[in-house]
LUMBA-808292 format. One record per residue: residue number from 0; residue in three letters; x, y, z of N, C-alpha, C in turn. Coordinates in Angstrom, 2 decimals, m for minus. Last residue first. Layout:
<sites>
<resi:NUM resn:ALA n.east:X n.north:Y n.up:Z ca.east:X ca.north:Y ca.up:Z c.east:X c.north:Y c.up:Z>
...
</sites>
This chain:
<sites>
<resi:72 resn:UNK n.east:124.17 n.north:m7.89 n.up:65.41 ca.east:123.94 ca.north:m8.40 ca.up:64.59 c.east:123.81 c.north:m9.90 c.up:64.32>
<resi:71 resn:UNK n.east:123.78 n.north:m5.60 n.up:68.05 ca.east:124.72 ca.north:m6.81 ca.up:67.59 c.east:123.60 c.north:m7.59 c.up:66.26>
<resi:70 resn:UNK n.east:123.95 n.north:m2.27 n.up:68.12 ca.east:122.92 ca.north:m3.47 ca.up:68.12 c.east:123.55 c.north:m4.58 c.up:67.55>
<resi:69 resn:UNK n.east:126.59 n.north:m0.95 n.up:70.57 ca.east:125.61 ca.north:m1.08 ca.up:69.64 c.east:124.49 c.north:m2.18 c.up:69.50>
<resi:68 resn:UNK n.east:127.21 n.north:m0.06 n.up:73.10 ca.east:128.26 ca.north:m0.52 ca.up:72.35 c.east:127.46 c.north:m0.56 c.up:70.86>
<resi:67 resn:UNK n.east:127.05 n.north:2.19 n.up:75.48 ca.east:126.68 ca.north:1.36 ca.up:74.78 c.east:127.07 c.north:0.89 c.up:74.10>
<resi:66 resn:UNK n.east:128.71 n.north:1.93 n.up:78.97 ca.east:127.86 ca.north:2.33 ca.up:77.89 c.east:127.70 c.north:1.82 c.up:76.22>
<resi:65 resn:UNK n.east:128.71 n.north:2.24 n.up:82.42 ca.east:127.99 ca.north:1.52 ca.up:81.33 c.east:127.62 c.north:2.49 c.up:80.15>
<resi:64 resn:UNK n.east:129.75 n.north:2.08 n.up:85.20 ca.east:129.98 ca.north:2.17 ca.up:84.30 c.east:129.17 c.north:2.13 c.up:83.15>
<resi:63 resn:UNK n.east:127.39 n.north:1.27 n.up:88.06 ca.east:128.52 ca.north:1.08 ca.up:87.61 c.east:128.74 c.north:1.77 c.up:86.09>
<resi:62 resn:UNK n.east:124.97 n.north:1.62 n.up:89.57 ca.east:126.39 ca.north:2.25 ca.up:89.80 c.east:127.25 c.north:1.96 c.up:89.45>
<resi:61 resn:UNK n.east:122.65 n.north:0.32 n.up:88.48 ca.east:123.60 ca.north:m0.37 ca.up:89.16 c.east:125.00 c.north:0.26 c.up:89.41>
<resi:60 resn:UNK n.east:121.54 n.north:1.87 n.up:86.76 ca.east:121.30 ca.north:2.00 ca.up:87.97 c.east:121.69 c.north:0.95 c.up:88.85>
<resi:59 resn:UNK n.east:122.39 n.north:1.69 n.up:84.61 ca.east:123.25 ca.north:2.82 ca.up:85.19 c.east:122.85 c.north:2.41 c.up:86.42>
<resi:58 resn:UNK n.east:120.42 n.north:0.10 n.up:83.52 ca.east:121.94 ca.north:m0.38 ca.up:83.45 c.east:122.35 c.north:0.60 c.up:84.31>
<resi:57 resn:UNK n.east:118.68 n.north:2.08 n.up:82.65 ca.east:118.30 ca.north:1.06 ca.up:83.27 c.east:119.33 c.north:0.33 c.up:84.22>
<resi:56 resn:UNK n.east:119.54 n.north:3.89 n.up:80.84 ca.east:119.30 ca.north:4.23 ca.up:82.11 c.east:119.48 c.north:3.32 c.up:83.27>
<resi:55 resn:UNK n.east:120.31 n.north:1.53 n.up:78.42 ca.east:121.32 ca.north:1.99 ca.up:78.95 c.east:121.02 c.north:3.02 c.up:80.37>
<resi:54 resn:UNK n.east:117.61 n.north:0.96 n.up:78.00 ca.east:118.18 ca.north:m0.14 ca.up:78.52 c.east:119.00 c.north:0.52 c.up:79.38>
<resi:53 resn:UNK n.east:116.57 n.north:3.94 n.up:76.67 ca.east:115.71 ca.north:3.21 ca.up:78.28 c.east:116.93 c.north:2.20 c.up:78.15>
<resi:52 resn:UNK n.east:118.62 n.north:4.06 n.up:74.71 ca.east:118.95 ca.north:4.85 ca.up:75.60 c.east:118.14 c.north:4.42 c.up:77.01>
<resi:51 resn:UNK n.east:117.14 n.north:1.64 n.up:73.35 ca.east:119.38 ca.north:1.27 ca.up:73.59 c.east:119.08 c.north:2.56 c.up:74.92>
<resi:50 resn:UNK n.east:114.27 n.north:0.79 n.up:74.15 ca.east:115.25 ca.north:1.58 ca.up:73.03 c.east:116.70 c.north:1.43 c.up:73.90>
<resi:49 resn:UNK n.east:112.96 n.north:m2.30 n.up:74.41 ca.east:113.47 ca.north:m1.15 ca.up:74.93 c.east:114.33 c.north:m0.33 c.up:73.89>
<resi:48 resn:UNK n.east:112.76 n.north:m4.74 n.up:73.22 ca.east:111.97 ca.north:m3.90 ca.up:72.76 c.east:112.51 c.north:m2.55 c.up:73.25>
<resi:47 resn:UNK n.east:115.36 n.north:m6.95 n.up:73.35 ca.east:114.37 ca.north:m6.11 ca.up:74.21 c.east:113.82 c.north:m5.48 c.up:73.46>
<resi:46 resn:UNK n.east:118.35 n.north:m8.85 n.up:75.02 ca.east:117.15 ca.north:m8.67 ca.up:73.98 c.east:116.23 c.north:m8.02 c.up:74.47>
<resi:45 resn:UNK n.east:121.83 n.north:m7.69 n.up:75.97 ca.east:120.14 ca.north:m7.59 ca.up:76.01 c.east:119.26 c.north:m7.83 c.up:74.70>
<resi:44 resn:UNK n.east:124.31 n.north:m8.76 n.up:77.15 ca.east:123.67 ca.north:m8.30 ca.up:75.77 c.east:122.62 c.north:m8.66 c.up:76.41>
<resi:43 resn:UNK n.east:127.57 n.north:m6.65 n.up:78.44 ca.east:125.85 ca.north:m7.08 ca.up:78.65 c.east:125.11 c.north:m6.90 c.up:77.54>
<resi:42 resn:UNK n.east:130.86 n.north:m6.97 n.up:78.92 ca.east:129.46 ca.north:m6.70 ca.up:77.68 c.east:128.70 c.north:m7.97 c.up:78.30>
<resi:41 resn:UNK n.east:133.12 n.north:m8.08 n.up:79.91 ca.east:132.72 ca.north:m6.58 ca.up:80.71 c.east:131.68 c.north:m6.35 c.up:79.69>
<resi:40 resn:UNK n.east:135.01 n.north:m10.30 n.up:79.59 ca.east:134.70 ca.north:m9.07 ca.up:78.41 c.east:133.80 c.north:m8.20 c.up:78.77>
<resi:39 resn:UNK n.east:134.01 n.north:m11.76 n.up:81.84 ca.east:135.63 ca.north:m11.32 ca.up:81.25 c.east:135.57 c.north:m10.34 c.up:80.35>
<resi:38 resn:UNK n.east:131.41 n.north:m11.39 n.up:82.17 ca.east:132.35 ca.north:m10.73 ca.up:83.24 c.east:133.80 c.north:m10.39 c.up:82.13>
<resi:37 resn:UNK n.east:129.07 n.north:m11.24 n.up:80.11 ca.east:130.06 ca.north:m11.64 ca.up:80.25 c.east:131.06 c.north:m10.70 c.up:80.92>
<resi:36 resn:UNK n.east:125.30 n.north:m11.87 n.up:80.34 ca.east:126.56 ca.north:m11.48 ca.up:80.98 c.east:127.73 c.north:m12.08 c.up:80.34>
<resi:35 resn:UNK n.east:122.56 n.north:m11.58 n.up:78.84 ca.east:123.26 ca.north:m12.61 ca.up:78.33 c.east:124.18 c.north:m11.69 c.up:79.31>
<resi:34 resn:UNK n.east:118.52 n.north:m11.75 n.up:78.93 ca.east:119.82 ca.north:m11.69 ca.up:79.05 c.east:121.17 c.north:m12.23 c.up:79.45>
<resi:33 resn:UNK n.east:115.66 n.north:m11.40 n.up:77.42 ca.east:116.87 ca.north:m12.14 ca.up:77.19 c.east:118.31 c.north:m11.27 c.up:78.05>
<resi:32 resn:UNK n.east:113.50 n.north:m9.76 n.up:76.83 ca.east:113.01 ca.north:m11.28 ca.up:77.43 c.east:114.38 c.north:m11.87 c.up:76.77>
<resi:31 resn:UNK n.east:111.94 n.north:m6.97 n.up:78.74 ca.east:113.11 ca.north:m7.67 ca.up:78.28 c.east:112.69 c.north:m9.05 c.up:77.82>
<resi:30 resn:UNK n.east:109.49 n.north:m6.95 n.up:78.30 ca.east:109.92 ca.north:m5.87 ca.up:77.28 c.east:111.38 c.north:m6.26 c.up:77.70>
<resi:29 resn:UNK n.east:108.44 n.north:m8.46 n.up:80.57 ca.east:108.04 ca.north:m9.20 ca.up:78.81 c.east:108.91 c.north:m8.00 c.up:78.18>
<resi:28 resn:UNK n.east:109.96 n.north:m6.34 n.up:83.16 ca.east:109.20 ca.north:m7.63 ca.up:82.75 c.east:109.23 c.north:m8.49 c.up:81.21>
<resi:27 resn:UNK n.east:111.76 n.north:m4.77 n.up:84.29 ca.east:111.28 ca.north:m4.74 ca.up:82.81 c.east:110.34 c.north:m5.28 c.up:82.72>
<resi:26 resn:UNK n.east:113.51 n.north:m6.05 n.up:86.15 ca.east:112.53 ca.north:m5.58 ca.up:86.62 c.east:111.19 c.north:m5.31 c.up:85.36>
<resi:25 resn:UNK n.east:115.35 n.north:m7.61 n.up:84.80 ca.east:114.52 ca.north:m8.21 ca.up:85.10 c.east:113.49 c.north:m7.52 c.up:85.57>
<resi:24 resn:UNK n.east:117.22 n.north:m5.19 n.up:85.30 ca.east:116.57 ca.north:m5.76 ca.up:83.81 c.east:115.70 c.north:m6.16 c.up:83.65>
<resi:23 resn:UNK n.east:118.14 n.north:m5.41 n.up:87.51 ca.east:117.69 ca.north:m4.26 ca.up:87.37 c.east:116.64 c.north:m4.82 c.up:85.84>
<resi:22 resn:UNK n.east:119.68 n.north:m8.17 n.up:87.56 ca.east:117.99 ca.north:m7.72 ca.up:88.35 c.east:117.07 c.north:m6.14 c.up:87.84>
<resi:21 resn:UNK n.east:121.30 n.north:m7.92 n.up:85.69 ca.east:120.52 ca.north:m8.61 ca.up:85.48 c.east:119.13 c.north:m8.60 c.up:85.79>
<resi:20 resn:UNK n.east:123.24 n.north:m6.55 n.up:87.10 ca.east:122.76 ca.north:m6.00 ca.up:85.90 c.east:121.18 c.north:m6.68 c.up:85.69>
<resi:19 resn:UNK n.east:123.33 n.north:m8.11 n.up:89.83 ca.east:123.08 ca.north:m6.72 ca.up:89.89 c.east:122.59 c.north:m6.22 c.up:88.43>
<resi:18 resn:UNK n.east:125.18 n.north:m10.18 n.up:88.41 ca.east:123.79 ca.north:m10.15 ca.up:88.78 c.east:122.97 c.north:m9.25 c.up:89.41>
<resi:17 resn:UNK n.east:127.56 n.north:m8.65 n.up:87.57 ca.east:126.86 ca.north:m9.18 ca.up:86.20 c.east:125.22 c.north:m9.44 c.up:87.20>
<resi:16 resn:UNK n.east:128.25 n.north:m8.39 n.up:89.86 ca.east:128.31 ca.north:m7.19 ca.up:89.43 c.east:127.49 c.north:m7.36 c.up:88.25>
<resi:15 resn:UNK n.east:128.69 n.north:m10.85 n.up:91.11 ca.east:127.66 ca.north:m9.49 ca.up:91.67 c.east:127.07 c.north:m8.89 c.up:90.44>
<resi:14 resn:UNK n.east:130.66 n.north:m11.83 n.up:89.46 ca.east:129.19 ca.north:m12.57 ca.up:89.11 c.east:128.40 c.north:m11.42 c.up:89.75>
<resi:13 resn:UNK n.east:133.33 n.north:m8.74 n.up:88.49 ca.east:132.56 ca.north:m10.22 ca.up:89.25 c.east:131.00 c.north:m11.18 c.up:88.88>
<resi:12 resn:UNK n.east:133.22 n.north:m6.45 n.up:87.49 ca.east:134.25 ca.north:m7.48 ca.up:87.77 c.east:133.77 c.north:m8.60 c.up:88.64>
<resi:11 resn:UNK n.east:131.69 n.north:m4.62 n.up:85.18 ca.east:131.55 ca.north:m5.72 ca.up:85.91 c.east:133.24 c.north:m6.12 c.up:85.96>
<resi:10 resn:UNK n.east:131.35 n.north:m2.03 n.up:83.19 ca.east:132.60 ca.north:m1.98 ca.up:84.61 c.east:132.31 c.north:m3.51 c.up:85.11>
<resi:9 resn:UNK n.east:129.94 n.north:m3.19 n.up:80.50 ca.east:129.57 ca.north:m2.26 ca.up:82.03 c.east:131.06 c.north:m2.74 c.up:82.81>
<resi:8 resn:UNK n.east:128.81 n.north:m2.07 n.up:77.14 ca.east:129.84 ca.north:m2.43 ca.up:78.02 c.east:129.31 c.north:m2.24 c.up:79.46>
<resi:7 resn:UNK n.east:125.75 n.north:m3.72 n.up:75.39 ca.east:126.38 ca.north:m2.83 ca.up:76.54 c.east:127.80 c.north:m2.94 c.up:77.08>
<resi:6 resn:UNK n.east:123.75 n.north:m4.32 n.up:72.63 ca.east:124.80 ca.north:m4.71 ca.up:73.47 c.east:125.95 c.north:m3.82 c.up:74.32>
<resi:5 resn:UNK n.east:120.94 n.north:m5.72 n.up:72.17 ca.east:121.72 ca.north:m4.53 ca.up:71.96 c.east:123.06 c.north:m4.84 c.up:73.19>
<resi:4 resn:UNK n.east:118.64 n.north:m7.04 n.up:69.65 ca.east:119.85 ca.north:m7.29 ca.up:70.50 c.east:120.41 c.north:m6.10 c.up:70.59>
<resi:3 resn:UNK n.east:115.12 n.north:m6.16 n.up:69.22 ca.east:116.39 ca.north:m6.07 ca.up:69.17 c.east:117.26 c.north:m6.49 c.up:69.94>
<resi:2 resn:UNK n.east:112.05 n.north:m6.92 n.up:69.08 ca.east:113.07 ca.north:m6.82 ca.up:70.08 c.east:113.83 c.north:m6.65 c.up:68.90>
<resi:1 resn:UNK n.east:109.76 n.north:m4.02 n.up:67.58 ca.east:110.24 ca.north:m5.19 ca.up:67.38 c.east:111.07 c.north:m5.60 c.up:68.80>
<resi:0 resn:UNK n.east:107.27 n.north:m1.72 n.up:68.98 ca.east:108.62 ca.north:m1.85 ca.up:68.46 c.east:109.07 c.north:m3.30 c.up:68.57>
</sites>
């Protein structure tokens, strides 16, 4: 499967909370290979081969909020 951009809301209120997303992601290895935080606007964009529903598990497992928003264009 190609990457795609896909783009997530999550509950973040802080840099934690955006670098908590990040690690879980990072675990992925080459099937992520982009990610983008924004605390103030609470959206995590991912580049990835992953399908939107594996990212969005992935994401959960930071106990926070999270759901999907779509594939950004």
């Amino acid at each position: 499967m190609a990457s795609q951009v896909h783009e997530f809301y999550m509950a973040m209120t802080c840099e934690g909370c955006a670098n908590a997303a990040k690690r879980v992601l990072q675990k992925q290895g080459d099937a992520v290979t982009d990610i983008q935080t924004d605390v103030g606007n609470k959206k995590v964009t991912v580049t990835s081969r992953l399908t939107s529903n594996e990212l969005l598990e992935i994401l959960k497992k930071t106990g926070k909020e999270v759901n999907y928003i779509g594939v950004k264009m």
